[in-house]
C-alpha angles and dihedrals in degrees: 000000000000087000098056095043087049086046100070078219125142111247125214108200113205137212116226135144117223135342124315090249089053121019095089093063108081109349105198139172141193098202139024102309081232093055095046096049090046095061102045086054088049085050089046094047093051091050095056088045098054084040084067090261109141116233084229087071099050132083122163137224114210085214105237111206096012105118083337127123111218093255078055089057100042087049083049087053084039095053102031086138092070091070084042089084089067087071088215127131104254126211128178144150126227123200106186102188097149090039119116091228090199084102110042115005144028115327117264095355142089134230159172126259142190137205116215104180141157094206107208092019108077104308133255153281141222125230130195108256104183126318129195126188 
């Protein structure tokens, strides 16, 4: 943490459950996916803080797909307001290979999304990424 408050850099603090090797295999929450991830990035956000890094420098990435099922994910894109409290820019990306796209996205093909937000000013938006059919 020394290293990014000596930077100058801007920090983006993500949201995952579990360990790469492991965090795909049986996703689970207690709570409201929205409410847990929530508060990890508010507990985040305290600890670099109280590290010396200014709030000015942070934005923060919910993690889709990190320790997420994909109902997870879709709650996340729901409840985005949620995250919205933390009054941070959010920024985030969404590859939805195993997702049926008739309900959201092109017809019969999959894509990649990303999430460009100012959480707390104003929201966000998604742009197309890249699509194949």
């Amino acid at each position: 943490m020394l290293a990014a408050v000596g930077s100058g850099l801007p920090v983006c603090l993500m949201h995952r459950q579990g360990e790469p090797q492991d965090m795909q295999q049986a996703p689970a929450y207690a709570r409201p996916v929205e409410e847990e991830v929530a508060d990890y990035l508010a507990r985040r956000i305290a600890e670099c803080e109280a590290a010396g890094l200014r709030r000015n420098r942070l934005l923060i990435d919910p993690g889709f797909g990190f320790g997420k099922r994909v109902e997870h994910n879709l709650r996340l894109l729901k409840y985005m307001e949620t995250l919205q409290s933390l009054e941070l820019p959010s920024a985030g990306g969404y590859v939805a290979q195993e997702y049926d796209w008739k309900s959201i996205g092109p017809p019969g093909g999959r894509a990649s999304l990303r999430w460009l937000g100012a959480s707390g000013h104003g929201g966000g938006a998604w742009s197309e990424y890249s699509a194949c059919t």
